[in-house]
C-alpha positions in Angstrom: 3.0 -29.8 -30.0 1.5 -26.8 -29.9 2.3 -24.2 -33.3 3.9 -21.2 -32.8 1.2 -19.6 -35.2 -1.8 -20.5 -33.5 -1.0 -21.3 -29.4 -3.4 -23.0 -27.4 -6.1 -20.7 -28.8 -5.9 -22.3 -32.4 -6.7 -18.7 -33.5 -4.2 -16.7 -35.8 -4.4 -13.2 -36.3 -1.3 -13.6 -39.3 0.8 -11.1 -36.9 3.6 -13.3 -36.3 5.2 -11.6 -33.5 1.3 -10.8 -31.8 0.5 -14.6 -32.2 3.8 -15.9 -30.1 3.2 -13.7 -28.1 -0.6 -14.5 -27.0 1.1 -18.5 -27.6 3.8 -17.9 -24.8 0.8 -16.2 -22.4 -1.3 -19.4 -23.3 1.5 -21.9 -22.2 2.4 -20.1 -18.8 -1.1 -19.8 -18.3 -1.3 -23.4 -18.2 1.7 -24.5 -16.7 5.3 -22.0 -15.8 7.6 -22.8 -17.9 11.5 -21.7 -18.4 12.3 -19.8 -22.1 13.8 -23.3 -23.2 10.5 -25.2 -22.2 8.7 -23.1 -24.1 11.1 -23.1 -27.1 9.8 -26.7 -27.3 6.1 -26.6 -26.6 5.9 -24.3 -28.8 8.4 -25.0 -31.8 10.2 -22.0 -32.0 14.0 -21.7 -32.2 15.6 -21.3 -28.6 16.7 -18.1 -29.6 13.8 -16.8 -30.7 12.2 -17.8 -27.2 14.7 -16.2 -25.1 14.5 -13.2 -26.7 10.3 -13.0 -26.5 10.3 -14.0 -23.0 12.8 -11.5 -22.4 11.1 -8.7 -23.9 8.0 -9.7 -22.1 9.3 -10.1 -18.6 10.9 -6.4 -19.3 7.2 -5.2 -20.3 5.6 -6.4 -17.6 3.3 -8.8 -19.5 5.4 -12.3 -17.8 7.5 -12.7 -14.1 10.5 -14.7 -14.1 10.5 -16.7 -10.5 13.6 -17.8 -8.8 13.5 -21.1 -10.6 14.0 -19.2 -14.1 10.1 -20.2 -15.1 7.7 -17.9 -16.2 4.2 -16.7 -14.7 1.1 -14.2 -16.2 3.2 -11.2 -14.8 1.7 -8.0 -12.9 0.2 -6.2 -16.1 -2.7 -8.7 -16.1 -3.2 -7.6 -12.2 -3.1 -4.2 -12.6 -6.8 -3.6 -13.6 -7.8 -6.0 -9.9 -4.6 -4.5 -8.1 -6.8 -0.6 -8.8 -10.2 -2.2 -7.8 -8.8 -3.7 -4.6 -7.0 -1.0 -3.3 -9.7 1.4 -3.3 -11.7 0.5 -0.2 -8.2 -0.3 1.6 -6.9 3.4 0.5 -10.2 4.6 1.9 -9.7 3.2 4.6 -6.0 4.3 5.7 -7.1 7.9 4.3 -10.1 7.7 6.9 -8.0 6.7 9.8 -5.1 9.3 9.0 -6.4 12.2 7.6 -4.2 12.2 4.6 -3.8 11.4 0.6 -3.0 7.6 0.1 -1.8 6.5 -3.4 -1.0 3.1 -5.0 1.8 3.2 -7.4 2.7 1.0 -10.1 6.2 0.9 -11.5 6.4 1.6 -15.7 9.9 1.2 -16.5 12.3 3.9 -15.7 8.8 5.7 -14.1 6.3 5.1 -11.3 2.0 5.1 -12.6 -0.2 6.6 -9.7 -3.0 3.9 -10.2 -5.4 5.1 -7.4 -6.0 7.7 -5.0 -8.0 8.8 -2.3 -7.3 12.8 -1.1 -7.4 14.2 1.8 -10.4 16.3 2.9 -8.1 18.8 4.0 -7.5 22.0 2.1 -3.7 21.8 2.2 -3.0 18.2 0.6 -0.7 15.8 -1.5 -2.6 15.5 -4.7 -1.4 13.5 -7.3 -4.5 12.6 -9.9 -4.7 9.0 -11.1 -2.8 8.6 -14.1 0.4 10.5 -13.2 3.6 9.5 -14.2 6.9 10.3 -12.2 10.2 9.4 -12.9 11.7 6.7 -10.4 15.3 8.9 -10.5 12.7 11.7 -8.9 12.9 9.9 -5.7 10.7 9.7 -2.6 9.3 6.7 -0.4 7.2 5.3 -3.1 9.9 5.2 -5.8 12.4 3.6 -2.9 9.9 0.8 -2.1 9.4 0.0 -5.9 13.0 -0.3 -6.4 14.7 -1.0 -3.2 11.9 -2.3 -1.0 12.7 -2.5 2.8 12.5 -6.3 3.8 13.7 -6.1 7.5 12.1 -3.5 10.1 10.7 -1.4 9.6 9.0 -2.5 6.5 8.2 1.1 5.7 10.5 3.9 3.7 9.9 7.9 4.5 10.7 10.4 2.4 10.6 14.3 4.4 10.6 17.2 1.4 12.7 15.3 -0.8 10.8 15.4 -3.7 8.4 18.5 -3.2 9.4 21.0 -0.4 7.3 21.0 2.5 5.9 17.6 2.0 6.7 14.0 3.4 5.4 10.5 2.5 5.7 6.8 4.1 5.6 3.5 1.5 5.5 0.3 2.1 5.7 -2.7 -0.4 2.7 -4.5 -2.4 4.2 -7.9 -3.0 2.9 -11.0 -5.5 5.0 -13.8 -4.9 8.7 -12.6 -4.6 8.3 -9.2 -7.0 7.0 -6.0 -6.0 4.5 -5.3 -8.3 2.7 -2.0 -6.6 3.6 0.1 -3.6 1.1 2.0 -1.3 2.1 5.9 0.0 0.7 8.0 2.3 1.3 11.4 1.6 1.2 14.6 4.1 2.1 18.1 4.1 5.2 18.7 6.8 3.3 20.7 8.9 0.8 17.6 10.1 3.5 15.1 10.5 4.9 14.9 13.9 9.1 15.8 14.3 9.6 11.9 14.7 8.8 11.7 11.1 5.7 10.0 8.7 7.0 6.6 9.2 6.8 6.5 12.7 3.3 8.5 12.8 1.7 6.2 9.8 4.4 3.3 8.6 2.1 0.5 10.7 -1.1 1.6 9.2 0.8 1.7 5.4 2.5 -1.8 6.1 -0.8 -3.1 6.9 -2.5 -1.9 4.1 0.1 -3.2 1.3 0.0 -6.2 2.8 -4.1 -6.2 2.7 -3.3 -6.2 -1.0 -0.2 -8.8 -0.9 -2.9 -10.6 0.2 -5.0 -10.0 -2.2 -3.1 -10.8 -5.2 -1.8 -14.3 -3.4 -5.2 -15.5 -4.7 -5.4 -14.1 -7.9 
């Protein structure tokens, strides 16, 4: 059995909490495993488990999957998630003309974890970094939250969270949780009357799934 105090490391740091912690990532590492599971492995009380895990799973730092076992969960992507989507938010900003954003979700708020402006002098510009409130709204804070699985695969938002802009989302996905969500943001004016999702949606879809795909081997 594996202590609680050490994990599969064999280091402790004499943090008790720090050190089940880094012990619980060490085991799921390895192998999922369910809270009970790991309440054995590691010799802590089931209790004790449930309410780690749980506290994890809620930070981001494990992902429950449908068969109640635990995975490394999307913090550990993050830092990748930003290097990958770079190139492929160059790339949709080069063939559109606009500001494309990946967004993160941090709790009750959304992280803007990369961008690529527009060269244009009227723009969306949100610098990396930026924290908005999910209850704010808008297409990227619909597809973290209530991500559109059917067709279109896309959600628009048109001057719903800033006047006199509009955006189009789409889902980043790793396994069967959203972890990020790619937006292509556009003053009204540039957008055509049949909205952003029908000028850009395909062009966003493909793109968050560039980096679905990217994550699958990760």
């Amino acid at each position: 059995m594996v202590t609680k105090e050490t994990g599969e490391t064999g280091v402790s740091t004499g943090v008790g909490v720090l050190d089940r912690v880094v012990a619980i990532l060490d085991a799921v590492e390895r192998a999922p495993m369910g809270a009970s599971e790991l309440a054995r492995h590691l010799g802590l009380s089931v209790p004790t488990a449930h309410r780690l895990v749980s506290g994890m799973v809620r930070h981001g730092l494990l992902r429950r999957d449908a068969e109640g076992r635990h995975h490394i969960g999307h913090r550990f992507t993050s830092s990748a998630l930003a290097g990958a989507a770079v190139p492929v938010l160059k790339e949709l900003g080069r063939a559109t003309g606009e500001t494309a954003q990946l967004w993160v979700r941090r709790d009750a708020d959304r992280l803007c974890l990369a961008s690529v402006e527009s060269p244009e002098e009227l723009r969306a510009s949100v610098p990396v970094g930026t924290t908005l409130p999910l209850s704010a709204k808008g297409s990227a804070a619909l597809a973290l939250t209530e991500p559109a699985t059917g067709s279109p695969r896309w959600q628009e938002s048109v001057s719903e969270r800033t006047p006199g802009l509009c955006s189009v989302s789409a889902a980043v996905w790793h396994g069967d949780e959203v972890v990020a969500a790619v937006c292509l943001a556009a003053p009204v004016s540039r957008v055509s009357a049949a909205g952003p999702g029908a000028d850009y949606g395909d062009l966003v879809v493909a793109a968050a799934d560039e980096l679905s795909d990217t994550l699958r081997y990760r």
